[in-house]
Backbone as CSV, one residue per row, in Angstrom:
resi,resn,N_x,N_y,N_z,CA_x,CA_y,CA_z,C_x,C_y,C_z
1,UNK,0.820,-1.191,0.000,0.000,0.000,0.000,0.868,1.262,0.000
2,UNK,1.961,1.138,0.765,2.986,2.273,0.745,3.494,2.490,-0.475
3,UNK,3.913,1.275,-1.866,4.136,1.613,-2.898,2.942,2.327,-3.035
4,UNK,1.868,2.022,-3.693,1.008,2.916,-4.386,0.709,3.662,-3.996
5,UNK,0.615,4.406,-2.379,1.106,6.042,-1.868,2.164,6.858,-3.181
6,UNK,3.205,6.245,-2.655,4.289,6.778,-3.528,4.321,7.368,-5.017
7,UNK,3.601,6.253,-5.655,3.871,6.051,-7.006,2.302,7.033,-7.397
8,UNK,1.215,7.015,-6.578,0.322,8.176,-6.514,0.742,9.380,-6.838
9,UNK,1.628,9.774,-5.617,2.239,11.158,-5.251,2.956,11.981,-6.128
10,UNK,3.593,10.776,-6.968,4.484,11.223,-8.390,3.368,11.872,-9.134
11,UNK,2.494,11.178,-9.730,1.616,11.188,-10.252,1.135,12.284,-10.195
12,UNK,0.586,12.529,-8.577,-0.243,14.176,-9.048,0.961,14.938,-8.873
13,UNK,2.116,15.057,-8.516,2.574,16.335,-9.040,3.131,16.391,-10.047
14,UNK,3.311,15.076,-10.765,3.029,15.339,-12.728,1.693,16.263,-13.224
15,UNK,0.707,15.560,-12.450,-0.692,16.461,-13.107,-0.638,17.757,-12.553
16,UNK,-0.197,18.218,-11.378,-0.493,19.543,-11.023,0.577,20.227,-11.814
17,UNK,1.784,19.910,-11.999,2.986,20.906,-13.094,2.115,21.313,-14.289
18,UNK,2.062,19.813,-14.518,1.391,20.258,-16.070,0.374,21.311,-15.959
19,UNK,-0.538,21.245,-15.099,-1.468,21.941,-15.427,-1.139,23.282,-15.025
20,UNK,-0.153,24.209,-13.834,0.245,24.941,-13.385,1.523,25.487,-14.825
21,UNK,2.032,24.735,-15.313,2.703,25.033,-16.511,1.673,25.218,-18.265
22,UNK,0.480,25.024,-17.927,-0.630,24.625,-18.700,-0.154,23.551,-20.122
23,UNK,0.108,22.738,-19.290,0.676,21.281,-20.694,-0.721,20.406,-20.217
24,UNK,-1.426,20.793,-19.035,-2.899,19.698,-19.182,-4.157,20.143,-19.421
25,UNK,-4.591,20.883,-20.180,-5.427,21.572,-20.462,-6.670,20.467,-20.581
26,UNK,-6.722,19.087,-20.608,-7.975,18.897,-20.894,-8.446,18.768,-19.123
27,UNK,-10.188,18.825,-19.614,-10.733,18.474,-18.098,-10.927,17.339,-17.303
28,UNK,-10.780,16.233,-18.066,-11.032,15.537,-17.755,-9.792,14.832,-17.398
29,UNK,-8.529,14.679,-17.736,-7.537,14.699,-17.136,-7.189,15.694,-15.589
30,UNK,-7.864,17.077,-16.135,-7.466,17.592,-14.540,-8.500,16.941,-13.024
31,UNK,-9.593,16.624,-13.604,-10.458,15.636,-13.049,-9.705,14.772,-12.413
32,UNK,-8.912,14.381,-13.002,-7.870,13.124,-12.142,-7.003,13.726,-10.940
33,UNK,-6.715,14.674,-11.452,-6.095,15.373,-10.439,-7.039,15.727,-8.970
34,UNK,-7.649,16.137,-8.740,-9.076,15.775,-7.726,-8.977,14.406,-7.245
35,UNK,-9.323,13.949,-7.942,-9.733,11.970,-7.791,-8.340,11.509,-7.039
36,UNK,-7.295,12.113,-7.617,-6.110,11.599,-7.225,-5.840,11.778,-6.138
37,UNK,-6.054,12.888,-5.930,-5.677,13.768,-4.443,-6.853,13.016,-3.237
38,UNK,-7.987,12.766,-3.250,-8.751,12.114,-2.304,-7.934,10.648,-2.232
39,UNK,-7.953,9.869,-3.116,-7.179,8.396,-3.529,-5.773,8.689,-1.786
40,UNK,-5.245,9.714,-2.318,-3.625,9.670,-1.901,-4.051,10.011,-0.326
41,UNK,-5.128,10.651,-0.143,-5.947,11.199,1.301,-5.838,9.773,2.205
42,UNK,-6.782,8.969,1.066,-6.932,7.874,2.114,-5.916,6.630,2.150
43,UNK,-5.144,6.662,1.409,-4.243,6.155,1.312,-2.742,6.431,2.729
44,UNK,-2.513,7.869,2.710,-1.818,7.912,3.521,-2.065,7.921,5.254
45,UNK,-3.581,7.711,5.268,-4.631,7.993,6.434,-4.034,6.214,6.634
46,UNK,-4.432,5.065,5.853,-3.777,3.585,6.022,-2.646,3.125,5.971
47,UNK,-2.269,3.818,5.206,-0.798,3.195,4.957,0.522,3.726,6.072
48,UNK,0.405,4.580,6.149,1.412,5.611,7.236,0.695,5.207,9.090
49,UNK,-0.232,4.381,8.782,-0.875,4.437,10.515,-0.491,3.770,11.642
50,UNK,-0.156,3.659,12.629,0.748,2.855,13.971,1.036,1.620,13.090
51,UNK,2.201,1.682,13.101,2.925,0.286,13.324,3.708,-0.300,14.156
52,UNK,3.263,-1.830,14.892,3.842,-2.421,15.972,5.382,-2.115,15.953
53,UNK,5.953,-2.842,14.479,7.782,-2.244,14.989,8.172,-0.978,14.540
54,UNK,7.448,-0.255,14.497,8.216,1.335,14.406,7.456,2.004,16.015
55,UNK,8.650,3.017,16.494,8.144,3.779,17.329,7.077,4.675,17.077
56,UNK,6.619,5.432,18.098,5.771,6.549,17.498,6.275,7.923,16.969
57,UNK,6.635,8.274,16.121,7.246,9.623,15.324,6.258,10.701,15.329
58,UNK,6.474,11.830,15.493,5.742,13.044,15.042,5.949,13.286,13.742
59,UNK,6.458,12.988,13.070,7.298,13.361,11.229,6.379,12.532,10.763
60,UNK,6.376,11.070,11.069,5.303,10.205,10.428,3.947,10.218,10.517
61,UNK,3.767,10.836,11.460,2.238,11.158,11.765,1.673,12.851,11.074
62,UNK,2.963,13.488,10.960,2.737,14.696,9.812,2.389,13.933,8.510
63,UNK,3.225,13.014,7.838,3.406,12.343,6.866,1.671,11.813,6.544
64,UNK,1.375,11.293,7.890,-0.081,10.466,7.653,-1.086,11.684,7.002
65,UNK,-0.950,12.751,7.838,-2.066,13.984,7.244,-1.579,14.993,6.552
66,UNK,-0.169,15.115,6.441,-0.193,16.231,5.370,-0.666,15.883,4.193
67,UNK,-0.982,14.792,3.107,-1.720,14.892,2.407,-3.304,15.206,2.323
68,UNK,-3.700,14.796,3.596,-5.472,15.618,3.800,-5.027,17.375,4.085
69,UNK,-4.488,17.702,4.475,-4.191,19.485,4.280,-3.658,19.385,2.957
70,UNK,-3.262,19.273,2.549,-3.021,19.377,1.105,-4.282,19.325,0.015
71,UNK,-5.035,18.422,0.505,-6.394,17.931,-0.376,-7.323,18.966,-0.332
72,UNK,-7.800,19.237,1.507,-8.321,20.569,2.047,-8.274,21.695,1.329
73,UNK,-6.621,22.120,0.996,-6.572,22.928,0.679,-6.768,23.440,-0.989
74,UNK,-6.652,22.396,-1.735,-6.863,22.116,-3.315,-8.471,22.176,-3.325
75,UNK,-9.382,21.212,-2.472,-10.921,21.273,-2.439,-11.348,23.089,-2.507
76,UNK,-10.577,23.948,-1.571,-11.417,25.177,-1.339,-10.739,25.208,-2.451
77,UNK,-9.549,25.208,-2.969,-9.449,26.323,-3.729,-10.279,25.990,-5.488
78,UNK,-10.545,24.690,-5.438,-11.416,24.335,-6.455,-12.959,24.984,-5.916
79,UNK,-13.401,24.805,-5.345,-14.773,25.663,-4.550,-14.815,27.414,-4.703
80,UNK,-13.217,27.686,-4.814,-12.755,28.959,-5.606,-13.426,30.177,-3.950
81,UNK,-13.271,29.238,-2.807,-13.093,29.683,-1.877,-11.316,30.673,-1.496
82,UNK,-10.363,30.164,-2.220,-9.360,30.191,-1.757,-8.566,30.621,-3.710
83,UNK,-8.270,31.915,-3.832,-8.168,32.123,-5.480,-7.112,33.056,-5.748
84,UNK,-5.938,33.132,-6.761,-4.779,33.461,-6.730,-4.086,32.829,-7.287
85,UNK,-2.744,32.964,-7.640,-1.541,32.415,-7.741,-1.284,32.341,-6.660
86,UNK,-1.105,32.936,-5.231,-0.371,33.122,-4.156,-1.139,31.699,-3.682
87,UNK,-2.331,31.770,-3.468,-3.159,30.088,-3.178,-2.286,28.934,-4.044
88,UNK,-2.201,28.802,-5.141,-1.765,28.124,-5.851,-0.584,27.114,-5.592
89,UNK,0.076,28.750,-5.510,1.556,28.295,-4.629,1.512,27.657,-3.668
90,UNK,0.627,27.856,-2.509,1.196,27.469,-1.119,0.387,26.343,-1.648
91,UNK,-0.387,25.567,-2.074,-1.085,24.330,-2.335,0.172,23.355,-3.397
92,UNK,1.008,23.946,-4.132,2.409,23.062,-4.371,3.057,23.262,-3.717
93,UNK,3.168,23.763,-2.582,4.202,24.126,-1.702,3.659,22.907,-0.168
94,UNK,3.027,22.644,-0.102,1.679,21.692,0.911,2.058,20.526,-0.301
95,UNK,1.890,20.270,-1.086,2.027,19.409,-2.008,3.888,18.667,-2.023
96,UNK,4.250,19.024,-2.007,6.077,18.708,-2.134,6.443,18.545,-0.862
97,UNK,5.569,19.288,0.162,6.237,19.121,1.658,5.531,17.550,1.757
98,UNK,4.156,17.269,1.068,3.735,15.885,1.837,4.426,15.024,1.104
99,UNK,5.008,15.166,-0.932,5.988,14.278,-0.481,7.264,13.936,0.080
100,UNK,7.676,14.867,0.339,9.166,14.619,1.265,8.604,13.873,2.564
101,UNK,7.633,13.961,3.245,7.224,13.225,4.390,6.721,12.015,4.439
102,UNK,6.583,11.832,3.463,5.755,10.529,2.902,7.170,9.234,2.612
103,UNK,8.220,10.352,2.201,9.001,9.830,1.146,9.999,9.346,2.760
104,UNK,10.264,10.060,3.542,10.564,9.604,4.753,9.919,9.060,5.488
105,UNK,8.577,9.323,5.764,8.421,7.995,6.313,8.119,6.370,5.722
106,UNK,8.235,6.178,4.749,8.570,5.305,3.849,9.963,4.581,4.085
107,UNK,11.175,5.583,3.664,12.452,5.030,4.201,12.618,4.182,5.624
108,UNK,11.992,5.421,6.550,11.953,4.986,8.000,11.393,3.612,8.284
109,UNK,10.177,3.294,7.751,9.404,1.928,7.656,10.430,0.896,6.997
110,UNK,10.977,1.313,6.097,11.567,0.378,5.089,13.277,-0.257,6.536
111,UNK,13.205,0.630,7.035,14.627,0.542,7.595,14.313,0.067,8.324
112,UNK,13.291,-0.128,9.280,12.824,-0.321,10.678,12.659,-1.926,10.277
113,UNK,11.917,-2.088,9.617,11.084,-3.928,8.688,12.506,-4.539,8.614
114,UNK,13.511,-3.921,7.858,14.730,-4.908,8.133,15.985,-4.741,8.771
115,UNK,15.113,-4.356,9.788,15.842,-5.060,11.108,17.369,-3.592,11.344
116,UNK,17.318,-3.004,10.815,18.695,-2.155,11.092,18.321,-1.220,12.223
């Protein structure tokens, strides 16, 4: 499940460049981008959640929800609650921070499982 976190995460910030660079102009592709972002919500809500041989981390438990603030924050700003470039930004900026956290706590799991 932690792979397909990962390999998610790539994913939408392929779709969000493109579309922030406008190389995705269709809608129904940016549609995915939405879909994707809930997908990666609940994904990191299971996949990142207590595990018996890892301790309890605060980094990993950022890791578990910074992708729902990230989602949060893409939902308003699709609701056009939240509108700008300056929004934009801090929503790839929320976006790159969850994967670096993701991407560590991943390692961390991976290191912990064998045994080092």
């Amino acid at each position: 499940m932690l792979i397909a976190l990962r390999i998610a995460l790539y994913i939408q910030v392929l779709l969000g460049l493109g579309r922030f660079f406008g190389l995705v102009p269709n809608q129904r592709i940016w549609e995915t981008h939405i879909s994707l972002g809930v997908v990666i919500a609940v994904l990191s809500l299971l996949a990142l959640g207590p595990h018996p041989r890892l301790r309890p981390d605060p980094m990993r438990t950022a890791a578990r929800f910074m992708p729902l603030v990230t989602l949060l924050w893409g939902l308003a700003m699709w609701q056009d609650l939240l509108v700008g470039q300056t929004m934009t930004m801090i929503h790839m900026l929320l976006g790159l921070i969850s994967v670096g956290l993701v991407e560590r706590a991943a390692a961390q799991q991976k290191r912990a499982l064998a045994g080092r």
